[in-house]
C-alpha positions, 0 to 999 in steps of 0.5 A: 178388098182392094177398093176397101183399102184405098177408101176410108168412106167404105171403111167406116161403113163397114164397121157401121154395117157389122155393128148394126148385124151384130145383133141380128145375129147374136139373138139366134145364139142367146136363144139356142144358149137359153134353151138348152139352159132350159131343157139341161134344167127341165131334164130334172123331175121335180115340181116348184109350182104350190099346186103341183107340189101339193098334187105330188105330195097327196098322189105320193101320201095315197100310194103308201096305203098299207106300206110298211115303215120301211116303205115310207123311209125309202120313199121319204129318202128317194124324194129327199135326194129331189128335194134336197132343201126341203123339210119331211117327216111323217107321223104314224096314227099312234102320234109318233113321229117317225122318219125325220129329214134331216134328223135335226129339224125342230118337231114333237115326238108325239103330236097331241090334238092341240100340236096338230091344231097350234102347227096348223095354224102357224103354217095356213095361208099362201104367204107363210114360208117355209110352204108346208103340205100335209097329206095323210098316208093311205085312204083312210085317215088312220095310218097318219099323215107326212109332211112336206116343208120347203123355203119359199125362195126355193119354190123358183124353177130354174127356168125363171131363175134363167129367164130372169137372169137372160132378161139382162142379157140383151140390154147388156149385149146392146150396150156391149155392141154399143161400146164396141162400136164407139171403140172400134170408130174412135180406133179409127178416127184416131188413126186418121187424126193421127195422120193428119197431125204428123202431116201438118206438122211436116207441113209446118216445118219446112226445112233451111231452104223454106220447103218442107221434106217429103212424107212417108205414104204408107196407105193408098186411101184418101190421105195416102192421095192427099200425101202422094199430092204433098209429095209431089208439091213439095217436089215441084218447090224444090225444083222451082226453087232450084231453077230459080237459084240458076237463074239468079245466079245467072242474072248476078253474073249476067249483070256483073259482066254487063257493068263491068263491060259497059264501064270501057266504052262509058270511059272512052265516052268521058274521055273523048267528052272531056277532050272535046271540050277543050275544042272550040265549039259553039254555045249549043255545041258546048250545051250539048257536050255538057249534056253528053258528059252528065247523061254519061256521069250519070249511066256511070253511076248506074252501072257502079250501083248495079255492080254493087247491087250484085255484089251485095246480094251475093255476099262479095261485096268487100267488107272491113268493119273497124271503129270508126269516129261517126262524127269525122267520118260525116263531116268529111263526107258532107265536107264533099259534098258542100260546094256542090250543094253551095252552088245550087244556092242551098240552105245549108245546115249542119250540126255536129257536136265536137265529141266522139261516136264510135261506131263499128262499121266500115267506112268505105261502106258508109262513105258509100252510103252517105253519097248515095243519100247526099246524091239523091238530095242532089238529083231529086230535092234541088226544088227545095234548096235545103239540106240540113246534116245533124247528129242527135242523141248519137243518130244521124239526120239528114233532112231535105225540103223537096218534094217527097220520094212520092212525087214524080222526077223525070230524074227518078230511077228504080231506086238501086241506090236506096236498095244499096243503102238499105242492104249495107246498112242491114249488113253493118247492124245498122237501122234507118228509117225515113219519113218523107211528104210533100214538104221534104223527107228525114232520113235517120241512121242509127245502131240497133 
C-alpha cells in the first residue's frame, strides 16, 4: 500500500486492473439476478406456448364432462384469475351462451349454424390476434363447447420478456464500465496535470531576487520527487545567490580599499618624479623620468576608474542631476582637451551650433564621460590624427580615424573606462552607441 502511494505508474495500473475484473465479475451477479427473475416468474402456472394453451383448454374442456353450469362458471373463473387478459365463454348444446368473462365482450346469446361458421372463419389461422381455442365440453360433442381467446402480444412468457430485456444489460454494462474507466483515468490525469501546471507556473515566476519560491510537496509519487528536487534546487540558488552577494560585497570593498590605499604611494611616486625633474639628468635619465611619470599618470587613472567602477555599481557614486546647456558643458570639455589633441597634430574638427539643449543630467558625471571618450581617442586613435566633436539634430557625435576598438594596442586595457561611460549614462537616462572599423569609430550620446 505504501509503494502504491509513492508510484503513479502502480496507480493507473490498478485502475486498468479493476476496470478489466469489472466484468468478470459482474457476469456472475446478472446471472444469479436473471435467474432468480426466472424462477419468481416461472413460479406462476400458466401456459403462453399456442400448443400448450391449446392442450390445457382441450384437457380443461374434457374434464367438465357432465359438470354442472356451476361447475363451469367455477372453473372458467378460477382460469380467469391466471389468465386475467384473456377472453372466455362457453356455449351450452341448446346454443346459449352462458358464462362471459369479462361480461362486456361482443358475443351472440344464441349461436345459429351459420355464427359458428362466420366465427370459425374469422378466428382460423396462426397469425390471427386475439389467438382463439374452442374445444367442446365432455366427450361428446353434445354438451357444447368453450372458448378461449387471448391478444397475441400476451402470448410472451416472461421468461423471454426477461431474456429480451437482459439482452441489453451486457452491452450496457460494458459500455458503463467503459465510461467509468474514461472517468476515473481522466480523474487521474487531470490531477497530475494539474500539478504540473502549478509547478510550472512556481517555475515561471521567480520572485524580485530572479529565483522562484519553494512548493508545497503534498504526495510522495513521482512529481512529489520531481517537487522534492525543485525544492531543493531552488534552495542551492538562493544559497549561491547569497554567497555570491557576500562575495561581491567583498570584492567592492576589496577594490574600494585597494584604490584608495594605492592612491598615497602613487602621489608620493608623482611627487618625487615631478622633483626629479628639476635635477640635472642625462637625456635617457630625463626618457626614463618621463617614462615613470606617464606609466604613473597612467596607474592613477586606473585606480580613479576602478574607484568609480566600484562605486557606480553599488550606487554610491555621488549623483546631482540639474539642467544643464549640453552645448557649453561639450565645448569647455573638448576647450580641455584641445592643445593636447593640437600637439599630436590632429585634424581637429568641431561643430557646435550656437543655440541651446538642456539636458537634465549632472555635469560633473558628464565631464566624466566626456574625458574618458576624448582619453580613449587619446591613447588608442593617435594613428589616425583626427578627432571631430559635433552636435547634430540634438546628438552628439564624436568621431575619430583610428584603428577601431577591434584592433590590438599594447595601450589597450580591460575597458573600465568605457564600462564607466556605459553605467553613467544608463544612470542619467541617456542612450550611446558606437560604430567602430578599421577606418575609425562614431560614438553618439543622445536622450532616450
Amino acid at each position: 500500500m505504501k509503494k502504491l502511494r509513492k508510484s503513479l505508474l502502480a496507480q493507473y495500473l490498478l485502475i486498468i486492473l479493476v476496470a478489466m475484473m469489472i466484468l468478470p465479475f459482474s457476469m456472475p451477479v446478472l446471472s444469479i439476478i436473471f435467474y432468480n427473475s426466472i424462477e419468481q416468474a416461472e413460479s406462476s402456472v400458466r401456459y403462453y406456448n399456442g400448443t400448450d394453451l391449446e392442450g390445457m383448454w382441450n384437457e380443461t374442456a374434457k374434464g367438465l364432462s357432465g359438470a354442472s353450469e356451476q361447475q363451469i362458471h367455477q372453473k372458467l373463473s378460477s382460469l380467469k384469475h391466471v389468465y386475467q387478459e384473456a377472453s372466455m365463454y362457453w356455449v351450452d348444446d341448446r346454443g346459449q351462451t352462458k358464462d362471459k368473462f369479462p361480461e362486456l365482450i361482443s358475443v351472440p346469446d344464441t349461436w345459429t349454424a351459420s355464427d359458428s361458421i362466420h366465427f370459425m372463419k374469422n378466428n382460423r389461422g396462426y397469425t390471427v390476434d386475439p389467438f382463439t381455442v374452442v374445444a367442446f365440453i365432455g366427450h361428446e360433442q353434445q354438451e357444447g363447447f368453450m372458448v378461449l381467446q387471448i391478444p397475441r402480444p400476451d402470448m410472451v412468457s416472461p421468461n423471454d420478456k426477461l431474456r429480451a430485456k437482459y439482452n441489453y444489460l451486457f452491452p450496457v454494462a460494458l459500455l458503463f464500465i467503459f465510461a467509468l474507466f474514461i472517468l476515473i483515468s481522466t480523474l487521474f490525469f487531470y490531477r497530475i496535470r494539474k500539478r504540473l501546471l502549478h509547478l510550472q507556473e512556481v517555475m515561471a515566476t521567480p520572485e524580485a531576487n530572479g529565483i522562484p519560491t519553494t512548493i508545497e510537496v503534498s504526495k510522495q509519487d513521482e512529481i512529489g520527487r520531481l517537487e522534492h528536487s525543485f525544492n531543493r534546487m531552488v534552495q542551492e540558488l538562493e544559497m549561491s545567490r547569497i554567497r555570491e552577494m557576500e562575495e561581491e560585497e567583498l570584492r567592492k570593498e576589496l577594490i574600494a580599499n585597494l584604490s584608495h590605499d594605492l592612491r598615497t604611494p602613487l602621489t608620493t611616486i608623482r611627487g618625487h618624479a615631478y622633483r626629479l625633474k628639476k635635477e640635472p639628468l642625462s637625456t635617457k635619465g630625463q626618457e626614463s623620468l618621463d617614462f615613470i611619470d606617464e606609466k604613473v599618470g597612467y596607474m592613477g587613472e586606473l585606480i580613479e576608474n576602478l574607484l568609480s567602477y566600484t562605486l557606480l555599481t553599488t550606487g554610491k557614486y555621488p549623483y546631482y542631476p540639474e539642467n544643464v546647456d549640453m552645448v557649453r558643458l561639450v565645448r569647455n570639455s573638448f576647450a580641455a582637451w584641445y592643445p593636447t589633441f593640437e600637439n599630436l597634430q590632429f585634424d581637429i574638427e568641431l561643430t557646435i551650433p550656437d543655440k541651446r539643449l538642456m539636458w537634465d543630467v549632472d555635469p560633473q558625471w558628464v565631464h566624466r564621460v566626456l574625458d574618458n571618450l576624448f582619453q580613449n581617442i587619446y591613447r588608442h586613435a593617435k594613428s589616425g590624427q583626427f578627432v571631430a566633436v559635433r552636435i547634430e539634430n540634438e546628438t552628439i557625435v564624436i568621431e575619430d580615424h583610428g584603428p577601431g576598438m577591434g584592433e590590438r594596442s599594447s595601450h589597450k586595457g580591460v575597458g573600465i573606462g568605457l564600462s564607466i561611460v556605459s553605467l553613467m549614462l544608463k544612470d542619467m537616462q541617456l542612450d550611446w552607441n558606437i560604430e567602430t572599423s578599421e577606418h575609425g569609430t562614431i560614438m553618439t550620446i543622445q536622450q532616450i
